[in-house]
C-alpha positions as CSV (number, residue, x, y, z in Angstrom):
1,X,-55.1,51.5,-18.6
2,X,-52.1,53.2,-16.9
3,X,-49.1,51.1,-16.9
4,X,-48.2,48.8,-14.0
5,X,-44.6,49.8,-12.5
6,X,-42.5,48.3,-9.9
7,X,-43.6,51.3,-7.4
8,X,-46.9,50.0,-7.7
9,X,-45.6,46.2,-6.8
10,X,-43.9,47.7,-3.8
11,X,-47.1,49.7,-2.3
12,X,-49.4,46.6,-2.8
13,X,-46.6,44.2,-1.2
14,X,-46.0,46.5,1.4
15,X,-42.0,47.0,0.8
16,X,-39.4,48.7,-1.6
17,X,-38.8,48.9,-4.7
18,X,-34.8,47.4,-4.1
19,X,-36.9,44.2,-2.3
20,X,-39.2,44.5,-5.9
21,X,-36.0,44.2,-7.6
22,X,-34.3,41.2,-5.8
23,X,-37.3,39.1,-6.1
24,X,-37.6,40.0,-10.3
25,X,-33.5,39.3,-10.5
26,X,-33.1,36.8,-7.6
27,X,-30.6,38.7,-6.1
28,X,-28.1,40.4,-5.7
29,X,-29.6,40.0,-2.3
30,X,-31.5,37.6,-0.4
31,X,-35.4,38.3,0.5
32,X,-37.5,36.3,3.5
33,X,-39.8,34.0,2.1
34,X,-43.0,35.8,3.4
35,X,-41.5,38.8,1.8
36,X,-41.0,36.9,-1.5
37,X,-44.0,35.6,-0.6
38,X,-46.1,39.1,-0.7
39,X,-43.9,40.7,-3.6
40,X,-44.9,37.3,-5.9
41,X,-48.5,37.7,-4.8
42,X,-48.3,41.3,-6.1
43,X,-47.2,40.8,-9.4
44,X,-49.6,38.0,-10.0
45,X,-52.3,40.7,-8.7
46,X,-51.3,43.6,-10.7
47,X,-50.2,41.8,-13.6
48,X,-46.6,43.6,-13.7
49,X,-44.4,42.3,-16.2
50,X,-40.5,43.9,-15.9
51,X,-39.2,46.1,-18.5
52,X,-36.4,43.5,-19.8
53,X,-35.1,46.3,-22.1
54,X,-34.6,49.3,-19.4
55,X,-32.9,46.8,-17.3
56,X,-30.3,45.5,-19.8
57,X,-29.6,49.1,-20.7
58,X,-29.2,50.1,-17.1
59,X,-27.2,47.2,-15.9
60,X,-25.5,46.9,-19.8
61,X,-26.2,43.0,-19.3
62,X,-29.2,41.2,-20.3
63,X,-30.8,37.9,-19.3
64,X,-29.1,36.3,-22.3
65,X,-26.4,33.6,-22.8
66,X,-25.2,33.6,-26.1
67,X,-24.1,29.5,-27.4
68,X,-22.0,28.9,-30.6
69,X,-21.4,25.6,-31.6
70,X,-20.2,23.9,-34.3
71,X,-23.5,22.0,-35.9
72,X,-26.5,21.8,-33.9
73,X,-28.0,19.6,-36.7
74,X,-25.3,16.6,-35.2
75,X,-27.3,15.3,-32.5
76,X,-24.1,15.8,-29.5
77,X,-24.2,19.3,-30.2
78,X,-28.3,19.3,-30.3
79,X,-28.2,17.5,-27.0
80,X,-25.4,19.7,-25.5
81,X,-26.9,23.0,-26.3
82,X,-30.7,21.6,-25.1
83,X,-28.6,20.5,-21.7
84,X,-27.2,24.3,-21.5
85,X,-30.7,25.9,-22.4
86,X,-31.9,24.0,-19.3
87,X,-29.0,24.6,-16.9
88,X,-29.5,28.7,-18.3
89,X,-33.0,28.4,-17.7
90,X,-33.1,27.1,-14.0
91,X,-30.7,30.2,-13.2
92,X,-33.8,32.5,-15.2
93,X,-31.4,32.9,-18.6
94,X,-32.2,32.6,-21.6
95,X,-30.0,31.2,-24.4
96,X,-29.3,32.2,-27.8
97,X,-28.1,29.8,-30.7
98,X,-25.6,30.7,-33.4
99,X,-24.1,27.6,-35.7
100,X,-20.3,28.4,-36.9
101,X,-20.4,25.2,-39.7
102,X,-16.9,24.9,-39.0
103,X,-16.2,28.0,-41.0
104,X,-14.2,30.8,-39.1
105,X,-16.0,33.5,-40.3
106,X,-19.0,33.1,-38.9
107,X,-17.8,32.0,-35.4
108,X,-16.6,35.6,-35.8
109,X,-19.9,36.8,-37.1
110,X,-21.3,35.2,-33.8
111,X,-19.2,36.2,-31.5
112,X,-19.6,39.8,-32.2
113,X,-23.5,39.5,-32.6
114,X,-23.8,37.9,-28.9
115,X,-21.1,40.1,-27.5
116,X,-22.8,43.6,-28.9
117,X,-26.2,42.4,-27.8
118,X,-24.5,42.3,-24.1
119,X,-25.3,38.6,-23.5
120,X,-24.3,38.0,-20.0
121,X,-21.9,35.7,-20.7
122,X,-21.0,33.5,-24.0
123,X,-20.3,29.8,-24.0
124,X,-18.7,28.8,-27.3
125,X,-17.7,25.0,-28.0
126,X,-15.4,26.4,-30.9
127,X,-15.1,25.1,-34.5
128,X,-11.2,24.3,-33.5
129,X,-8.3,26.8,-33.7
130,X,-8.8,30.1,-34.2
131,X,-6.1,33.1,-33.6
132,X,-8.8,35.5,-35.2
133,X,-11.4,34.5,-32.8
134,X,-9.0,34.6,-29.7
135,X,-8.3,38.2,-31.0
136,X,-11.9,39.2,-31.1
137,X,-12.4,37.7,-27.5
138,X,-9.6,39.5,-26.2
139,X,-11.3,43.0,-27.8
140,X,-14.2,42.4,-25.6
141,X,-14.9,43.1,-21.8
142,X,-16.9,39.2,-21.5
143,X,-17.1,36.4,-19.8
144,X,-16.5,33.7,-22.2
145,X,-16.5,29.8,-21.3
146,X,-15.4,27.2,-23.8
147,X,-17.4,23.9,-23.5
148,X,-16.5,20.6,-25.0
149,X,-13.3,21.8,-27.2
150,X,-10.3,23.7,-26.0
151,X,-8.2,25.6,-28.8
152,X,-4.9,26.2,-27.4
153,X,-5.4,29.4,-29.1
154,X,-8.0,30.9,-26.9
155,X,-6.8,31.0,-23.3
156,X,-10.6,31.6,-21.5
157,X,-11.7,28.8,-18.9
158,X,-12.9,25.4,-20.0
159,X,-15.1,22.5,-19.3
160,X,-14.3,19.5,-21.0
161,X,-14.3,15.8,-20.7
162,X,-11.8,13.0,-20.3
163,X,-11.7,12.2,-24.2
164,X,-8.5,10.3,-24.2
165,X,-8.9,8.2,-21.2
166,X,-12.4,7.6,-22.9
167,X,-11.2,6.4,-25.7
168,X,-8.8,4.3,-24.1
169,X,-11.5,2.5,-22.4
170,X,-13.6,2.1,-25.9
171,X,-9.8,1.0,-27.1
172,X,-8.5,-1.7,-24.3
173,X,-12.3,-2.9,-24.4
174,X,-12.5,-4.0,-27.9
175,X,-9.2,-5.6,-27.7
176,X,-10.4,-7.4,-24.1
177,X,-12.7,-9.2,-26.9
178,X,-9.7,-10.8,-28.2
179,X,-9.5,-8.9,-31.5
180,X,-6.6,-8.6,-33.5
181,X,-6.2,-5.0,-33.2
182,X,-8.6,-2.6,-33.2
183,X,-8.8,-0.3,-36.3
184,X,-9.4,3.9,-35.7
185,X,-11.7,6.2,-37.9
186,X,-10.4,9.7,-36.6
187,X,-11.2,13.1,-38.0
188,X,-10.4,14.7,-41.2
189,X,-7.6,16.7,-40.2
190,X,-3.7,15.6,-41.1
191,X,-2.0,17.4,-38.7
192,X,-3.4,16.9,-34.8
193,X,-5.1,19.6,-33.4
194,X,-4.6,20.5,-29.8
195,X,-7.5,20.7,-27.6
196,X,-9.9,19.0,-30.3
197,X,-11.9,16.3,-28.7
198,X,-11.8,14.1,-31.5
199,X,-7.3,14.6,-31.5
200,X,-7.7,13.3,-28.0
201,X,-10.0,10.5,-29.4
202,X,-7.6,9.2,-31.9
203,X,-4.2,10.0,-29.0
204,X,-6.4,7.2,-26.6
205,X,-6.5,4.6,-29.1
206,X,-3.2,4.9,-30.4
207,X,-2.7,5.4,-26.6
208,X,-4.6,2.0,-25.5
209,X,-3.0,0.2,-29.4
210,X,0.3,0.5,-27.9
211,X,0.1,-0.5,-24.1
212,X,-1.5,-3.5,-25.5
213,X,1.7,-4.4,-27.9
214,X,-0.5,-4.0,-31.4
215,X,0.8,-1.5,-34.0
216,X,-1.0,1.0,-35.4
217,X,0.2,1.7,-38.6
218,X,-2.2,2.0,-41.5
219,X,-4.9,1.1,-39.5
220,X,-6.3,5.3,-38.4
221,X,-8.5,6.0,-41.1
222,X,-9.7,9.9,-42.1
223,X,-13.1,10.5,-41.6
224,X,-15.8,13.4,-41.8
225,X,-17.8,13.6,-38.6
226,X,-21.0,13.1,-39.7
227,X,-22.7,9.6,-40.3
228,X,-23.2,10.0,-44.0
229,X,-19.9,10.9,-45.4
230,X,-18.4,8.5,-42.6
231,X,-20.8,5.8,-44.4
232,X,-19.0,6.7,-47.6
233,X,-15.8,6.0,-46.1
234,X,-17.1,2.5,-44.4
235,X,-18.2,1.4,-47.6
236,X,-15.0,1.4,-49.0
237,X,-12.9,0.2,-45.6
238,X,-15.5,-3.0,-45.1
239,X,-15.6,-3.7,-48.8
240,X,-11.6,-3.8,-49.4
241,X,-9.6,-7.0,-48.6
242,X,-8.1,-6.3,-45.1
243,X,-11.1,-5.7,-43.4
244,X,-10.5,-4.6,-39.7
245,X,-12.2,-7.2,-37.3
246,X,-12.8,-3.8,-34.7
247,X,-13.2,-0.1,-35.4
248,X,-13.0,2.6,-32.9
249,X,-15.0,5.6,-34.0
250,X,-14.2,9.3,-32.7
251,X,-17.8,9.9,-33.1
252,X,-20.9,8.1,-32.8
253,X,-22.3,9.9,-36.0
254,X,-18.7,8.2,-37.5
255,X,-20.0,4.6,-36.0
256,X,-23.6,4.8,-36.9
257,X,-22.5,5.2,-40.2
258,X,-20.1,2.3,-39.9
259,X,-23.0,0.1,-38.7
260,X,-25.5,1.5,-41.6
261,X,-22.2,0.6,-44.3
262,X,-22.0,-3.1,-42.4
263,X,-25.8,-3.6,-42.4
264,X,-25.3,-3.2,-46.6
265,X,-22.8,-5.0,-46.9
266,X,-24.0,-8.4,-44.9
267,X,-21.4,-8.3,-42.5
268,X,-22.7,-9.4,-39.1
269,X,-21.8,-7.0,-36.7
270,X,-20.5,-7.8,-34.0
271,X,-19.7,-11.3,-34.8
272,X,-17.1,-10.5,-38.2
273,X,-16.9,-6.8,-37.0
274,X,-17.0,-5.2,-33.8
275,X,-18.2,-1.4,-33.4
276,X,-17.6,1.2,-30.6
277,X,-18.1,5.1,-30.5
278,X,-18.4,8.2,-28.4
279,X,-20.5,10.2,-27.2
280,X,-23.9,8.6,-26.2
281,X,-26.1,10.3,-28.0
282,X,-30.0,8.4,-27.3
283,X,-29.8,7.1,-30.7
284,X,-26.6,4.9,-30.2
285,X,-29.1,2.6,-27.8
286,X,-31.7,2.2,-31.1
287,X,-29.1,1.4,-33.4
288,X,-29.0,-2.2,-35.0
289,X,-27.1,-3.5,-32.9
290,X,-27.1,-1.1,-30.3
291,X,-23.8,0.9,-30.1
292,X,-21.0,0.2,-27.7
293,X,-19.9,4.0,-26.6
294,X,-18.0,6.8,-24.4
295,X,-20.6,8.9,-22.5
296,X,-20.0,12.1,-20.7
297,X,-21.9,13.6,-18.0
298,X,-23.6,16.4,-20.5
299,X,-25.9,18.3,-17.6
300,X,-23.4,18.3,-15.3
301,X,-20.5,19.9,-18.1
302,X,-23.4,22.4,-19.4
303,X,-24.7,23.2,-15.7
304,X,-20.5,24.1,-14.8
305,X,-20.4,26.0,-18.2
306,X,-23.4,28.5,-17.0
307,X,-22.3,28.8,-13.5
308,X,-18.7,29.5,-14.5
309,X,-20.1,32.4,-17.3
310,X,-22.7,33.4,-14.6
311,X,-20.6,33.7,-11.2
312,X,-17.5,35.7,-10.8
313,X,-16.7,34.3,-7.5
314,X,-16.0,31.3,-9.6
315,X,-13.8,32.8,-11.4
316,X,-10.5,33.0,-10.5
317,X,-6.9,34.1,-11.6
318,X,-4.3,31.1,-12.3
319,X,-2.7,29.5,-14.7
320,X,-4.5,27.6,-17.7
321,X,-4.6,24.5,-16.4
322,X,-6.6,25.8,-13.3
323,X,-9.2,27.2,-15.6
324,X,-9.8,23.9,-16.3
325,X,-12.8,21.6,-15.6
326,X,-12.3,17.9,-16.8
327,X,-15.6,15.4,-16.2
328,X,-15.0,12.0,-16.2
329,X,-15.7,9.6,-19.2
330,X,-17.7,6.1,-18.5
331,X,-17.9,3.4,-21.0
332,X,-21.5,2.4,-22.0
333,X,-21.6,-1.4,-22.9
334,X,-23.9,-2.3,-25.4
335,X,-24.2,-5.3,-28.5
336,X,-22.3,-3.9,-30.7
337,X,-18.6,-4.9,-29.5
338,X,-19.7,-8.1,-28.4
339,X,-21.1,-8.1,-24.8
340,X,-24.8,-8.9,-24.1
């Protein structure tokens, strides 16, 4: 049987082959509905499928969206890069997946594997600060959107969310409980980081310590991200003599293992410790109790992360800080500081 082409779509719907190709690519320009109407029914008739090859190498784009992120195996990154597959999906993209594991190299490796394949844009929620990857970015003619994180290396637009004033709230609410202070389990870096979420994390509770009159000396504890090694650490924080009566955690993965370490150690959570996180991801409402945290809006950040790598009237020259899309943080009140 003789291939179907898109000159047979156009005899059968009664139009050209440019109205073919608006329908298939939704654009560039727009098509009447009855038109749309007989070019869909024509498809569907013939069976056409498009070429998804020829086009990419016509236009040099394809219908991908390359994502890096850190760890998709931590469930904020799973649930951010499901909210972008969706946001790329209802705008007829598909996404691809590359995981750095915090190592540099293969952010690297990544971004030249999306950025040969001609992906038509990359979103990259970076591993932190990279002058080699803000080297290879500039080598390439992309559109490149940073999500979540921005390195102060890499000067490309941003969509991010209000982590400090998050925390803060997470912060000023614990100590609203009447707590003594409020104790911090931040990152594992030593040196701050600018543009790391989890650098703002730790700058709004030292932030909301401070306004409140309580010190903060040796009370921010290092801490892996993950809920397994930050279980390690709780282990030894809960089981030691100045027990904190609050912890802040820059992570919920950080507070879920807090509340696993508490569980096996028989301290009552929240009534001889109180708990709070961020991020909202679903599991923080099944924990035991369930976890006090800082939620984002994740759909709308992913849907402003496609539009922005999709739409070049978006776009705009200006200074860094107008590249910039913040979201708004909310606090989430659940058991596990004490409410409810």
């Amino acid at each position: 049987m003789a291939k179907v082409t898109r000159d047979d779509v156009a005899r059968l719907a009664g139009t050209s082959t440019a109205v073919v190709s608006y329908v298939i690519n939704n654009g560039p320009r727009p098509v009447a509905p009855a038109t749309r109407e007989r070019v869909q029914a024509a498809i569907a008739q013939l069976g056409y499928r498009p070429d998804r090859v020829a086009q990419a190498m016509a236009s040099r784009r394809t219908d991908l969206i390359g994502l890096i992120v850190p760890d998709a195996r931590q469930p904020f990154f799973g649930e951010m890069a499901h909210a972008v597959e969706q946001a790329a999906s209802d705008r007829g993209k598909m996404v691809l997946v590359g995981n750095s594991d915090y190592l540099d190299d293969r952010e690297i490796h990544y971004l030249r594997a999306f950025l040969g394949m001609r992906v038509s844009g990359l979103i990259l929620i970076s591993q932190g600060p990279s002058a080699n990857a803000a080297a290879e970015i500039e080598a390439w003619d992309a559109r490149i959107v940073l999500l979540h994180e921005r390195p102060e290396a890499i000067d490309e637009y941003a969509v991010v969310t209000d982590d400090i004033g998050g925390a803060q709230l997470a912060t000023r609410h614990l100590l609203e409980h009447g707590h003594e202070y409020v104790a911090c389990l931040g990152g594992t870096e030593k040196t701050p980081v600018l543009g790391d979420p989890v650098t703002d994390h730790v700058e709004g509770w030292r932030r909301a310590m401070r306004e409140s009159g309580r010190s903060i000396e040796g009370r921010l504890f290092q801490a892996p991200y993950n809920r397994y090694d930050a279980y390690q650490v709780a282990l030894g924080l809960l089981a030691g003599p100045d027990r904190p009566p609050a912890i802040f955690c820059a992570t919920d993965d950080q507070a879920i293992g807090v509340l696993r370490a508490a569980r096996e150690l028989r301290i009552d959570v929240p009534g001889e410790l109180a708990v709070a996180g961020f991020d909202d991801v679903k599991e923080a409402a099944l924990t035991d109790p369930p976890l006090t945290t800082v939620a984002s809006d994740r759909e709308a950040m992913a849907r402003a992360a496609v539009d922005l790598v999709l739409d070049d009237s978006l776009r705009v020259n200006g200074t860094r800080r107008d590249r910039l899309r913040q979201f708004p943080s909310r606090l989430v009140v659940r058991a596990s500081c004490g409410c409810q």
